[in-house]
C-alpha positions in Angstrom: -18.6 -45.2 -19.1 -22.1 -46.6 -18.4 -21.0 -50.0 -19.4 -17.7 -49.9 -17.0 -20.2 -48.6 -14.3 -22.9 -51.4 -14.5 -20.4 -54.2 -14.9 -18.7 -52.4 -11.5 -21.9 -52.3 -9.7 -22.9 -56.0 -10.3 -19.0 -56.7 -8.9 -19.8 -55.3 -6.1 -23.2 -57.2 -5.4 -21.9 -60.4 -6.6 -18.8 -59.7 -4.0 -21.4 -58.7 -1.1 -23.5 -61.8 -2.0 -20.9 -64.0 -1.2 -19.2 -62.6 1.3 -22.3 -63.3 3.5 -21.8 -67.5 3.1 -17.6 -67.0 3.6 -16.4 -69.2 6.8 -12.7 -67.4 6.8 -11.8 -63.7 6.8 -12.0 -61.9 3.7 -8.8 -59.3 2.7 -7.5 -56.7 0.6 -4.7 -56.5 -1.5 -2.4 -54.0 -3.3 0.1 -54.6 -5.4 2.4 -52.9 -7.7 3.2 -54.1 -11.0 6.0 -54.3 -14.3 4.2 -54.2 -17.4 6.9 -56.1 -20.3 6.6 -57.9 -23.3 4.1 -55.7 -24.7 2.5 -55.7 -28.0 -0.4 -53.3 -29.5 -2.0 -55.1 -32.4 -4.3 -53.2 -34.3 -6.1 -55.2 -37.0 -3.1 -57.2 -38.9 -0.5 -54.4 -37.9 1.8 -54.6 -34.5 3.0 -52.0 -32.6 6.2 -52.6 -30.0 5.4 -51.0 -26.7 7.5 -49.4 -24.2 7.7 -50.8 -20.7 5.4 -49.6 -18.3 3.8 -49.9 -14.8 0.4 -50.7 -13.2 -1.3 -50.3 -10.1 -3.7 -52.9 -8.7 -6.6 -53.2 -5.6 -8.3 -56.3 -5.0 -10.7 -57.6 -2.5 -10.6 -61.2 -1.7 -12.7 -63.9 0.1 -11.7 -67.4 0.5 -14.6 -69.6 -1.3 -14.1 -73.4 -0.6 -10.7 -76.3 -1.2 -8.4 -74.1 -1.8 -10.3 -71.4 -4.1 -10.5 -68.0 -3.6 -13.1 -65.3 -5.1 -13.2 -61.4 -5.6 -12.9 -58.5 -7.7 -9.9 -55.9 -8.4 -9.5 -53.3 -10.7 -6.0 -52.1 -12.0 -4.9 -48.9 -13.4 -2.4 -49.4 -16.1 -0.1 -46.4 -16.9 -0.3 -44.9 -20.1 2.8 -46.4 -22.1 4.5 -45.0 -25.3 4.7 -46.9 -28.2 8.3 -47.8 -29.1 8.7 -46.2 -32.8 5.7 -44.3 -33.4 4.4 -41.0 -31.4 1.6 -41.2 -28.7 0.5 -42.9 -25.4 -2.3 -45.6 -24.6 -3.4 -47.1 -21.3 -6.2 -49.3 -19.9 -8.1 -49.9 -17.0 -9.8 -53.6 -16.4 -12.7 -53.9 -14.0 -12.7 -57.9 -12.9 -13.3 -60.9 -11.3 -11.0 -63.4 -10.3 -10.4 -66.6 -8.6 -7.8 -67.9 -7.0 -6.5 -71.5 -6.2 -3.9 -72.0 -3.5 -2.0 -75.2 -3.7 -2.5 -77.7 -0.9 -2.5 -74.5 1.9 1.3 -73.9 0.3 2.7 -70.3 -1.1 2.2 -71.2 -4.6 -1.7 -70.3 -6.0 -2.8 -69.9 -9.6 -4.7 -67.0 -10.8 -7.3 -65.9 -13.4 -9.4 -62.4 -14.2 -12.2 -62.1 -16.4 -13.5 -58.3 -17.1 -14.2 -55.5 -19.1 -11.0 -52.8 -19.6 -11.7 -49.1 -20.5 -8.9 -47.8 -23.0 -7.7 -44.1 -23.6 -5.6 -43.7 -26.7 -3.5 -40.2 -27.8 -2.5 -41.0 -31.0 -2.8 -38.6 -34.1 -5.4 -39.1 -36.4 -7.4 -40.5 -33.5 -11.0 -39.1 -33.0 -11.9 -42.0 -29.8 -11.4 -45.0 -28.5 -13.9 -47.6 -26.5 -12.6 -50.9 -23.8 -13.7 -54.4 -24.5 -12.6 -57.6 -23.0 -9.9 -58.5 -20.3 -8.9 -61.7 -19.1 -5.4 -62.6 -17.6 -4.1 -66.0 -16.3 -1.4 -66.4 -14.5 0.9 -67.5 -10.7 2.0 -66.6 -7.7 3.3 -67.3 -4.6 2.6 -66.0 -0.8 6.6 -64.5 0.5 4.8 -64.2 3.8 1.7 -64.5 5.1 1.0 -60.7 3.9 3.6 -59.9 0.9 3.0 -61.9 -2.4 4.2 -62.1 -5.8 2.5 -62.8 -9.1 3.3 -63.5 -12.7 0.3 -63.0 -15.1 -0.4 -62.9 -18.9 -2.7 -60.1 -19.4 -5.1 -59.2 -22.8 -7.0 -56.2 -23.0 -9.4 -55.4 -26.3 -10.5 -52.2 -27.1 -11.6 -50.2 -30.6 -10.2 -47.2 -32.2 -12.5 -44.6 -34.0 -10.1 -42.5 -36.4 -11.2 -38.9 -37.2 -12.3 -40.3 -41.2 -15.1 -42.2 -39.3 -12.9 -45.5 -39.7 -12.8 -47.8 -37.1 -9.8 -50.6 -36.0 -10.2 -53.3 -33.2 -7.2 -53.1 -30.7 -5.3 -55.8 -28.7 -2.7 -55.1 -26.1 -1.1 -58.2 -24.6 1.7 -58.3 -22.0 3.2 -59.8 -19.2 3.2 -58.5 -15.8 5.2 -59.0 -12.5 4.0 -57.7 -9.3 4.3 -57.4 -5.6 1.5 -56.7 -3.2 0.1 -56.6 0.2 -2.8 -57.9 1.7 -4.2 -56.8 4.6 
């Protein structure tokens, strides 16, 4: 918890910092999100995942030609595994940047961050969050409603109650519509 609060706190500064040398009006965004494609590898095993959903908020500040900077933070649902009993979810903290397309609908996107995980699986004592990044597209429907495609990755470790430990990596795709305002 003190690691996702210092990296949040340094977001917020770097985000403030900025935000003072911005020419254009920075804005907010929500966006709801389909979580497919999933896959739960822990050490050389994989684990099918069940669809699931994720909520995202972001604040964003145009930078310079076309780029785009901020923060967001997204709360994915916990999911089921597909064969095997219990539930998992993460929670990135991140960064992005954003690069519109010659001032068109279509921009590319990338996060870099650190996810918190919770995992409810038996024989599990804890579980810790590691790195997030996602890449991915979109496009501006209007001048307020978007939509996004990304590739997401979220690391995390497992502490089982014999004191053993596993690293975890979730991957999956996302689609998503949001606001800005």
């Amino acid at each position: 918890m003190k690691k996702t609060m210092v990296v949040l706190l340094v977001m917020v500064m770097f985000l403030f910092s900025f935000n003072v040398f911005a020419q254009a009006q920075s804005s907010w965004s929500v966006k709801l999100g389909i979580d497919f494609a999933s896959e739960m590898d822990v050490d050389e095993e994989s684990y099918d995942t069940e669809m699931g959903y994720s909520v995202t908020g972001e604040y964003i500040m145009p930078y310079r030609n076309g780029f785009d900077l901020g923060a967001g933070i997204t709360l994915q649902l916990d999911r089921d595994f597909e064969n095997y009993d219990g539930n998992f979810g993460f929670t990135p903290i991140y960064g992005l940047a954003e690069y519109t397309m010659d001032n068109g609908p279509l921009y590319f996107i990338g996060h870099l961050g650190f996810a918190s995980f919770r995992l409810e699986y038996p024989e599990v004592e804890d579980s810790s969050g590691g790195l997030y990044y996602a890449l991915g597209a979109g496009m501006y429907v209007t001048d307020h409603y978007t939509a996004d495609i990304l590739y997401t990755n979220n690391s995390g470790e497992i502490e089982y109650t014999d004191g053993e430990t596993s690293d975890a990596d979730y991957s999956k795709f996302t689609v998503s519509v949001g606001m800005r305002f």
